[in-house]
C-alpha positions in Angstrom: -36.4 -8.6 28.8 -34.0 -5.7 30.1 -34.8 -4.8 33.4 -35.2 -1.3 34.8 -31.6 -1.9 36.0 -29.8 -2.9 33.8 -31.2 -0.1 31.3 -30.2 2.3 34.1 -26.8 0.9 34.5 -26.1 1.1 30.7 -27.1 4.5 30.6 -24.7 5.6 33.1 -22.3 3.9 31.2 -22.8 5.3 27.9 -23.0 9.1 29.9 -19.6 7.9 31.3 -18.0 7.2 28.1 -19.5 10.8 26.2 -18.7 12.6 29.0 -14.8 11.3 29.2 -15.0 12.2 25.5 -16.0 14.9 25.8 -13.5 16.2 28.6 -10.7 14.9 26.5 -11.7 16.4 23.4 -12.2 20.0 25.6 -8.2 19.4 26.2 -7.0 19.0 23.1 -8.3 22.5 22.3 -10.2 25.7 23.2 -10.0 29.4 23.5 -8.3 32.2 25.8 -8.7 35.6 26.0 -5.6 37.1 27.7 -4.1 40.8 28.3 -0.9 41.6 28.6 1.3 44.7 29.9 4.7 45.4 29.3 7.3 48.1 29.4 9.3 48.7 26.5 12.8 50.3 25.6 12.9 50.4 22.1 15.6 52.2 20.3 14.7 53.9 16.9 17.2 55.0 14.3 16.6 56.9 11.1 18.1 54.8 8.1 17.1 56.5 4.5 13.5 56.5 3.8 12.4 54.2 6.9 12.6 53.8 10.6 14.2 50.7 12.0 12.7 50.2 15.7 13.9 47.6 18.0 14.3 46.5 21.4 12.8 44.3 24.5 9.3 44.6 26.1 9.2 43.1 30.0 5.8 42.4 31.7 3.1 40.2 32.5 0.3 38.2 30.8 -3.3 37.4 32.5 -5.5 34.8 31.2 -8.9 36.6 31.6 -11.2 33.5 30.2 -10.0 29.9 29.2 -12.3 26.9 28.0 -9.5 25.1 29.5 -6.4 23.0 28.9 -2.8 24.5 29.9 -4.6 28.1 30.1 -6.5 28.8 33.5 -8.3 32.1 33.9 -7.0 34.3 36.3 -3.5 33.5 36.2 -0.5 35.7 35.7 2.9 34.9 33.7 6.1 36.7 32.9 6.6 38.1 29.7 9.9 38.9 27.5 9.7 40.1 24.2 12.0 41.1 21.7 10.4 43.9 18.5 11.8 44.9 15.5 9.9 47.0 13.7 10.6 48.8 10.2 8.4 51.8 9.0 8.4 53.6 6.0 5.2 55.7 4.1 3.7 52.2 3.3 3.3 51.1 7.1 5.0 49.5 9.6 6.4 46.1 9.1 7.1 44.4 13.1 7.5 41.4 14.5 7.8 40.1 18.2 8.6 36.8 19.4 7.7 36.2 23.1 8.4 33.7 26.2 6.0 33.7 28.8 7.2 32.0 31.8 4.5 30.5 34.1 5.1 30.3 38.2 5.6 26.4 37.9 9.0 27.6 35.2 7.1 26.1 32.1 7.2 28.3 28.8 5.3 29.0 25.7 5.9 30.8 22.7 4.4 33.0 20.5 5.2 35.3 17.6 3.2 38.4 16.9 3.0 39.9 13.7 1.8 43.2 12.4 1.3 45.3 9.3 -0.7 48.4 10.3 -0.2 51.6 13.3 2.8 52.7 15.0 5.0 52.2 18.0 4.4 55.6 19.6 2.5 56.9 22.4 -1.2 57.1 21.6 -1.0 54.8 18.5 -0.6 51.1 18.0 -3.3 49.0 16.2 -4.3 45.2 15.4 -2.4 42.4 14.7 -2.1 38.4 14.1 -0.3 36.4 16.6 0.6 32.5 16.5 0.8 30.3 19.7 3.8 28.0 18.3 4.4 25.6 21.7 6.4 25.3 24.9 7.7 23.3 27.7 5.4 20.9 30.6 1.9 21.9 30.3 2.4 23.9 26.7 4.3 21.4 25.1 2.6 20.4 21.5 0.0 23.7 21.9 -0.3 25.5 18.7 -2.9 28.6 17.5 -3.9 31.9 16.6 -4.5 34.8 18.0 -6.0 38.0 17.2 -5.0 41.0 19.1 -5.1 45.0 19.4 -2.0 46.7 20.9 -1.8 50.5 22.5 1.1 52.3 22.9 1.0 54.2 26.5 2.6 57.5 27.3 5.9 56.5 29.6 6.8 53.5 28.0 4.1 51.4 28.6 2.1 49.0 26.5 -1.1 46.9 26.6 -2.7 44.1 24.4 -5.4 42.4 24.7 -5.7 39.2 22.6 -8.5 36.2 21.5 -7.1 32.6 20.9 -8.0 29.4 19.9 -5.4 26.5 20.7 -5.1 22.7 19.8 -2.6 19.9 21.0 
């Protein structure tokens, strides 16, 4: 016959085991919700029928909400980005890879991607983004992110961006 002990020890147990499984499954992926702000200087040049933009965007990313990991909400990171953007009648074509560089010096690396809006004051539009790793705490981390850009008068640009992540 079990006694009341025993059954309560083995029930600890088995909440101890879920509950470490749990935590490390909660670390192998997740969510964030982030916004970032940046200051471009883009040059644009008129080449035949399209217009070839390019150039660096310098900022800052915030983690607003994280289910965890490598991502903690409330933190700030530095952000460089290089665009290059072609539009033509049919849309814009751009791409951005980008380094954000945490306090601690680690890195991670995404790529944004997208196919619709402008680069111009008052425009913008949405996007697809991929989280594609790093260095310390963001090494292995790959995702994707969905994400809506605006274009600010004076040079300024904000995104805000959902993500799910996995190691």
């Amino acid at each position: 016959m079990v006694t009341a002990t025993k059954m309560a020890a083995a029930l600890v147990a088995g909440a101890a085991v879920l509950g470490a499984a749990h935590i490390a499954t909660a670390e192998e992926s997740g969510s964030v919700r982030l916004i970032r702000t940046y200051v471009q200087d883009y040059t644009t040049i008129e080449h035949g029928d399209a217009r070839y933009t390019g150039g660096p965007l310098e900022g800052s990313v915030t983690i607003l909400e994280s289910s965890g990991g490598p991502f903690v909400a409330g933190t700030h990171e530095r952000i460089t980005c290089v665009v290059y953007a072609k539009s033509t009648e049919a849309g814009i074509d751009l791409d951005a890879p980008c380094t954000m560089t945490a306090p601690s010096g680690d890195t991670w690396y995404t790529h944004s991607k997208r196919r619709s809006g402008n680069v111009e004051a008052g425009g913008g539009g949405p996007g697809a983004m991929e989280i594609l790793g790093g260095t310390g705490v963001y090494a292995g981390i790959g995702g994707s992110c969905t994400y809506d850009v605006g274009y600010l008068p004076d040079s300024w640009v904000a995104m805000i961006a959902d993500c799910t992540w996995q190691k």
